[in-house]
Backbone as CSV, one residue per row, in Angstrom:
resi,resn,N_x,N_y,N_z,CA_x,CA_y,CA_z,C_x,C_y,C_z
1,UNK,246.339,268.232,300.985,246.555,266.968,301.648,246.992,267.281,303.071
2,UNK,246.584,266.589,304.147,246.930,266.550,305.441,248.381,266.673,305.843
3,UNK,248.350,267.291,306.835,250.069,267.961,307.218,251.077,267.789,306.073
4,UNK,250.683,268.803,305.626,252.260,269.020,304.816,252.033,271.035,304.577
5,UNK,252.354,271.786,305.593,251.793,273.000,305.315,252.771,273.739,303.969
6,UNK,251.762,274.408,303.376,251.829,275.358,301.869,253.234,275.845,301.896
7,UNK,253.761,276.733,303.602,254.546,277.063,303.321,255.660,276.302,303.867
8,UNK,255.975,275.239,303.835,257.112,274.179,304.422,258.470,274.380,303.069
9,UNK,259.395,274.640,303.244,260.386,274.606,302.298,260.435,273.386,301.023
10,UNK,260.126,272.073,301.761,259.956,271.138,300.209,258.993,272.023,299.542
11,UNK,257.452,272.010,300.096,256.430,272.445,298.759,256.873,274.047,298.105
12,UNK,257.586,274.319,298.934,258.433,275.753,298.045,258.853,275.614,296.961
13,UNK,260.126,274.474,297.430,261.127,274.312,296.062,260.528,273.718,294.779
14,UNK,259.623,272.959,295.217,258.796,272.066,294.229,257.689,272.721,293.487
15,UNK,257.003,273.709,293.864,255.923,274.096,293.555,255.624,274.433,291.950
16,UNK,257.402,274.712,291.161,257.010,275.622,290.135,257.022,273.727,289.425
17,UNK,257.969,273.172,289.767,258.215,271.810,288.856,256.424,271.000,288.646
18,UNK,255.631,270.531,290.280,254.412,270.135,290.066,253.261,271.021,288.896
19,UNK,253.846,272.229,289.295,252.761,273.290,288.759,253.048,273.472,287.347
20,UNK,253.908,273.516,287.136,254.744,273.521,285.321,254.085,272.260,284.578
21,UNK,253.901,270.718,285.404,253.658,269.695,284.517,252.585,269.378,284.418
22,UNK,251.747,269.782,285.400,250.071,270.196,285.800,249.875,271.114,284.502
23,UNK,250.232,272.836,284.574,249.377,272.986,283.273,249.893,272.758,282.219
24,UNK,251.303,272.337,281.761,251.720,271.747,280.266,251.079,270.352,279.896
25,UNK,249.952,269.722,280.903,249.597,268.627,280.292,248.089,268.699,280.102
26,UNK,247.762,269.965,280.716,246.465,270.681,280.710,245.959,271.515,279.815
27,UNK,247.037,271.627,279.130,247.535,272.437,277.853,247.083,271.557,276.320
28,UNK,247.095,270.117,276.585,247.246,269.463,275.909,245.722,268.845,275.302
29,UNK,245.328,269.265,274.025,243.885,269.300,274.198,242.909,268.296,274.671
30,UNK,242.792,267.008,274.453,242.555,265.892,275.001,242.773,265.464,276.313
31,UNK,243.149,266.646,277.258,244.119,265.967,278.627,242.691,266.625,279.821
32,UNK,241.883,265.502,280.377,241.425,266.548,281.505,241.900,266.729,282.499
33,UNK,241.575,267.630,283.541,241.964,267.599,284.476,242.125,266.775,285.203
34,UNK,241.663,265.470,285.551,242.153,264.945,286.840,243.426,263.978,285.795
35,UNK,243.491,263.410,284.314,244.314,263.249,283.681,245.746,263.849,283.793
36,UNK,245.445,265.050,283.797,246.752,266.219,283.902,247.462,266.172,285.016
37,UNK,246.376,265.827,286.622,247.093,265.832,287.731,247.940,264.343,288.122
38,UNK,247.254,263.257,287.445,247.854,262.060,287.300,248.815,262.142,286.896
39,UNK,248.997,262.726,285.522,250.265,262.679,284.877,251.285,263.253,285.571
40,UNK,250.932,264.833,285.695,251.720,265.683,287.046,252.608,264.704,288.185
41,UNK,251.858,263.984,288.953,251.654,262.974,289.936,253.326,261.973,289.162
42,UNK,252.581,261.355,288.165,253.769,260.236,287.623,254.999,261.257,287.364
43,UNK,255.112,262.373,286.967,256.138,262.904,286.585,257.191,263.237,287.865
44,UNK,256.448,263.263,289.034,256.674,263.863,290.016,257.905,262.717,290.608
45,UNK,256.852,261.064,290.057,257.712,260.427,290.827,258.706,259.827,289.810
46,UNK,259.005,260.434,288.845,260.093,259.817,287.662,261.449,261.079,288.485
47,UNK,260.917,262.239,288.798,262.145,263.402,289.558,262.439,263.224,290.866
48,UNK,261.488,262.145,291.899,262.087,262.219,293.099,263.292,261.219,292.780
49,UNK,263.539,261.808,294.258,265.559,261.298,294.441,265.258,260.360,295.847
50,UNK,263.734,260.290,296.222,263.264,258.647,297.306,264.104,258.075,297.509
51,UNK,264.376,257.546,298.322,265.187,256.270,298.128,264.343,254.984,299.428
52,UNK,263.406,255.535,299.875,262.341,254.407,300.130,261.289,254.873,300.090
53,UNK,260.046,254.037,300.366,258.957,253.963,300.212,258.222,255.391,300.879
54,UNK,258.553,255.597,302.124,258.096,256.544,302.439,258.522,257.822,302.079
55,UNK,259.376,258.129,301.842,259.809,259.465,300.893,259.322,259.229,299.926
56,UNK,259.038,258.591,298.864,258.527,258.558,297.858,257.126,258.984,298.329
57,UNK,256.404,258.310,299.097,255.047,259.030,299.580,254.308,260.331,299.895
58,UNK,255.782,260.520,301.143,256.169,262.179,301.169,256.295,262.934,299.779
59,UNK,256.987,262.811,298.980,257.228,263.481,297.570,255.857,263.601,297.311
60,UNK,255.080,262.260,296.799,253.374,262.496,296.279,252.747,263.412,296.940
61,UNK,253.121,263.309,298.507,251.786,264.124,298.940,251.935,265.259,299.661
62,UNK,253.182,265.803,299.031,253.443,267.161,298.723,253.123,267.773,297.298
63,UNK,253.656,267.037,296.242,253.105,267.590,295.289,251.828,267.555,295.117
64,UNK,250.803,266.637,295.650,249.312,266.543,295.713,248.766,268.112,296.651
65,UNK,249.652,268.090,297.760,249.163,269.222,298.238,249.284,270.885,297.385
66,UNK,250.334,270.640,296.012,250.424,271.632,295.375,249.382,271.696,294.315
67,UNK,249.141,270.403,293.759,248.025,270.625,292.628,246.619,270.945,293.398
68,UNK,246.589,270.806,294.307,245.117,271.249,295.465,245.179,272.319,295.517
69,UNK,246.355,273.672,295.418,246.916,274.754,295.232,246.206,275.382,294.512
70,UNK,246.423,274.721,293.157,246.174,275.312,291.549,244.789,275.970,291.645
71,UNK,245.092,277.210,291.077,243.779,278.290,291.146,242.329,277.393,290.293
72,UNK,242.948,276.473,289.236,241.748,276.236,288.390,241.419,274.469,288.636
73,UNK,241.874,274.109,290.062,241.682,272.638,290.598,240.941,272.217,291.092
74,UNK,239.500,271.468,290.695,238.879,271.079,291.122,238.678,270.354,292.512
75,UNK,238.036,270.466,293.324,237.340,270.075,294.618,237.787,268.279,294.833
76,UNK,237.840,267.638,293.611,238.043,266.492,294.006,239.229,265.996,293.502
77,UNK,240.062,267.066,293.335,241.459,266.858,293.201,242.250,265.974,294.223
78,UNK,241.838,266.838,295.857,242.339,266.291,296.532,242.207,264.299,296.964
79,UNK,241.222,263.968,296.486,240.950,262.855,296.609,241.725,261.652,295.588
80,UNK,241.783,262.711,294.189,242.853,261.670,293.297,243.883,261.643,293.786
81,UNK,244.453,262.863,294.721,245.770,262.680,294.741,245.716,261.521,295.922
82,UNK,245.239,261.692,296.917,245.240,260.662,297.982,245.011,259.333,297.242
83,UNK,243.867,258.734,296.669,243.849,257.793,296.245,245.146,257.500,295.156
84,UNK,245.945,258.378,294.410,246.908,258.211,293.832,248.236,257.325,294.388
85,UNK,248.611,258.246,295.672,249.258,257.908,296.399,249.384,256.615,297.232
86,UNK,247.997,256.386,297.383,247.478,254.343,298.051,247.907,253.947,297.366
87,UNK,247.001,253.743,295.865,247.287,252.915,294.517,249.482,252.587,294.415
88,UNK,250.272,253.687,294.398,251.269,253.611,294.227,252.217,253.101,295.417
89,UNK,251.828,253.514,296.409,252.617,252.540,298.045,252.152,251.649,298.281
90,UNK,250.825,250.810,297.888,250.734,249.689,297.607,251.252,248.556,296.827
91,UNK,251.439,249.240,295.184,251.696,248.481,294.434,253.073,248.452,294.715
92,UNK,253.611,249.256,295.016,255.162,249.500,295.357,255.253,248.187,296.467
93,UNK,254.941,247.575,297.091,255.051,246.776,298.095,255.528,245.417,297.360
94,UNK,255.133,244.915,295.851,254.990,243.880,295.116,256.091,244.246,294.776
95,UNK,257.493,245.064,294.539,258.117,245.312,293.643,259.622,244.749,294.897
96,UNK,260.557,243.770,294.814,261.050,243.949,296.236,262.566,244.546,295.805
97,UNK,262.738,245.355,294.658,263.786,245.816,294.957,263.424,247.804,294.719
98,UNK,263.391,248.681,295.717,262.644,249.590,295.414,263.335,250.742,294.332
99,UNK,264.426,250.758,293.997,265.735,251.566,293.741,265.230,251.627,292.213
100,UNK,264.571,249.860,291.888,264.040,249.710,290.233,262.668,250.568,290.189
């Protein structure tokens, strides 16, 4: 994903947490890949500590830039994650207390 470079200290600290829930759900026989990175994705944002909209964004699209990482990640990874990230700062807009 666009500016957020590989080696920036967030995608450091984060890398093993995105990458841990990426293949434990990849693991899971029924789970495909872009499934796994979704899930990855939601898990990501049940652990951020956001406290608005745009950090929460930031969080996604750092961890998006980590599952783009993953040795066995398909080419159009990067696109779920982006479109992931719309879908969720959008809908987030309907919600007016953000903390819930």
């Amino acid at each position: 994903m666009p500016g957020i470079p590989a080696d920036s200290p967030s995608v450091k600290r984060e890398r093993s947490h995105v990458h841990d829930a990426y293949k434990g759900f990849l693991a899971e026989e029924s789970t495909s890949v872009c499934a796994a990175a979704i899930k990855a994705l939601t898990e990501d944002i049940r652990r951020s500590s956001a406290t608005t909209l745009m950090g929460l964004r930031d969080d996604l699209m750092t961890a998006g830039a980590l599952l783009k990482q993953c040795d066995d990640a398909p080419i159009s990874i990067e696109s779920l994650c982006e479109l992931f990230v719309r879908f969720v700062t959008r809908t987030a807009l309907d919600v007016p207390d953000f903390d819930k």
